[in-house]
N, C-alpha and C positions, 0 to 999 in steps of 0.2 A: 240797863242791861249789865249783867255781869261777865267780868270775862277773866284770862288766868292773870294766873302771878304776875309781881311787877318786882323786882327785887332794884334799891333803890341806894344810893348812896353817895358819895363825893368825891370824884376822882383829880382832876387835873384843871387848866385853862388855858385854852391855845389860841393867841392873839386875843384876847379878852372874852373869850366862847367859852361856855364851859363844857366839858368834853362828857357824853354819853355814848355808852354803848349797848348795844340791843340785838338781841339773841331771839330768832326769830326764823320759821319756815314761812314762805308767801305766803303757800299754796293750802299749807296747815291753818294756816291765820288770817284767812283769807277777812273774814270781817272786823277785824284790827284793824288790816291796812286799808281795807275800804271805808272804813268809817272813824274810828276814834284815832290812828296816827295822823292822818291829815287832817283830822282835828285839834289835836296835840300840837302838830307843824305850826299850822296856822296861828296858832295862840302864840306861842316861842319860837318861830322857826330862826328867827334872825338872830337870837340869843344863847344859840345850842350848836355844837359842832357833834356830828353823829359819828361814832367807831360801827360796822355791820357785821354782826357775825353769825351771816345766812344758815339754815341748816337744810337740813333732806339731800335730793340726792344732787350732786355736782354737777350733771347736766343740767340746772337748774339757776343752782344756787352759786355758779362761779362764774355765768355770764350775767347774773341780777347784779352781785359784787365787785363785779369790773367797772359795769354801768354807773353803781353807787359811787364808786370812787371818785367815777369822770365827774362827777356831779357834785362832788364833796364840797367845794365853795356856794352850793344852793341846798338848803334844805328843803326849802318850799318844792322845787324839781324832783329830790330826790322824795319825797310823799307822794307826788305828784307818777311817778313814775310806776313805784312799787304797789298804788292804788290800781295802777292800769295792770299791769302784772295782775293780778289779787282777783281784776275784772274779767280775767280772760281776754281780755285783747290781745293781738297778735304781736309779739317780742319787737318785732319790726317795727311795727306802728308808736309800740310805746319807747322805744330806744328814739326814734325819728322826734316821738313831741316833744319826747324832755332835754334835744340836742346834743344828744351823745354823739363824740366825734365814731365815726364809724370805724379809720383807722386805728388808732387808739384802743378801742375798744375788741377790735378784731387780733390786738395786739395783747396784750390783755388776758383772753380767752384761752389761744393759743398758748402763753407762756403763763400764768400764775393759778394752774389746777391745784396749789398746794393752799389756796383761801378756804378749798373746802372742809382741808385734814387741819387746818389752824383753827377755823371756826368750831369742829366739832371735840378738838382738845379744851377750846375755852371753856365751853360749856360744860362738856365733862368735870371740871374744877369747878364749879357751880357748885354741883350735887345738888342739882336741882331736875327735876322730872317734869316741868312744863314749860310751854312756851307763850305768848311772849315773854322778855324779861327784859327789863332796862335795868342798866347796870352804873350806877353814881358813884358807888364807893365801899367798901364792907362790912359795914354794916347797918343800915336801914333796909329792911323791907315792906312788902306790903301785895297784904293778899287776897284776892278776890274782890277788888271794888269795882266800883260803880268808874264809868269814863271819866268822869269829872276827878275821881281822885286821883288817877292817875296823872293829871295835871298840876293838882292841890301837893301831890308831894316830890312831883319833880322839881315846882316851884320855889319849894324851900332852901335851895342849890341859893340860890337867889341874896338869902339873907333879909337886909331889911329896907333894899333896894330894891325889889320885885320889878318886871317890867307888866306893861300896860295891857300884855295876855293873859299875866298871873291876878294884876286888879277887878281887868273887868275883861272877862274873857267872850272870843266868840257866841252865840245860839249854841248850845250843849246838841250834843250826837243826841239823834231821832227826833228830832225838830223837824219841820217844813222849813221854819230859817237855813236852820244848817244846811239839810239837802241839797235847798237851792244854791248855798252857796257851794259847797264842795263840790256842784258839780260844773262850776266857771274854771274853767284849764287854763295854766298857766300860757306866755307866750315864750319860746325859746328859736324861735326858727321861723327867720323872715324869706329866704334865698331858696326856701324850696316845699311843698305844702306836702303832710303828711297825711297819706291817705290810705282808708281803709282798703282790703282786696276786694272785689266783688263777688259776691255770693256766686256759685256755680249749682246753674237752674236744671234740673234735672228735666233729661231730655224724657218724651213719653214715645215707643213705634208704634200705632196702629195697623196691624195685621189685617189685612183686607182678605179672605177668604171666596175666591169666586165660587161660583152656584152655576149649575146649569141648569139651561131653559129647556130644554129638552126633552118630552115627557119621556118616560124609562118607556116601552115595548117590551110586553110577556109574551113569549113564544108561545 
């Protein structure tokens, strides 16, 4: 499957992670995050420290960004999270599996609306017109591959010590392997189960119309 740009290059390293950052709408990218970042995670997740710089509109993309942040010592959570997002699940249900502190986060929302005009200035300096984009450093990119490359040259971050995702990586996205795997959920929350809401069954009235027994009488 092919999908957009990946702009790709070498920035920094924080506690021994090396630091990416990724320009990206959910909601626009919905099959990214449902299938080839958490595929991406899974391969490197331990080995990558992620920068998010959500786009679309702010009611969106400043409460996914809050959420990421609270999550920022888990990547594996934060794929995990932003897949359920991507799914249509409901904001609740997917902030609850990936143990987002709920204070915190309602903290968060309320005061740092300015992630959405910071997000949409990076990009801007891109001059770039797609999304997604992973961002390494100034200059590597790379455009239009297949999912697997996208792994093949984030790997190169790595040098000539690759980790064990880059060697022999997960079942490739649109597998039955893969499927099954992607679709085993993380655990983050033992002290209270997160559940979906219940459908609401649409009620049906039947209108009884009485009849009379009465024959009519013609004068």
């Amino acid at each position: 499957m092919l999908i957009p740009v990946i702009l790709l290059s070498i920035l920094q390293i924080i506690n021994g992670k090396n630091v990416i950052s990724l320009y990206a709408d959910v909601f626009k990218d919905r099959e990214f995050f449902k299938t080839t970042f958490p595929w991406i995670i899974n391969n490197i997740g331990a080995e990558i420290q992620l920068d998010y710089y959500l786009l679309g509109s702010g009611r969106y993309s400043v409460p996914q960004m809050c959420a990421l942040e609270e999550l920022r010592d888990n990547p594996f959570l934060q794929a995990q999270y932003l897949k359920c997002e991507a799914e249509d699940y409901p904001s609740t249900f997917c902030l609850c599996e990936a143990g987002v502190d709920a204070e915190d986060f309602k903290t968060c929302v309320r005061h740092e609306t300015h992630l959405a005009s910071n997000a949409a200035a990076r990009f801007l300096k891109l001059n770039l017109d797609t999304t997604p984009i992973f961002e390494l450093g100034p200059k590597s990119t790379v455009f239009l591959q297949s999912d697997t490359w996208y792994l093949k040259k984030i790997c190169t971050i790595f040098g000539d010590y690759p980790p064990l995702g880059c060697v022999k990586p997960f079942a490739c996205n649109g597998t039955e392997e893969y499927v099954e795997f992607t679709d085993k959920r993380g655990i983050a929350q033992i002290d209270k189960e997160c559940t979906l809401p219940t459908p609401v069954t649409p009620t049906t009235t039947t209108s009884v119309v009485a009849m009379s027994t009465t024959p009519e009488i013609n004068p």
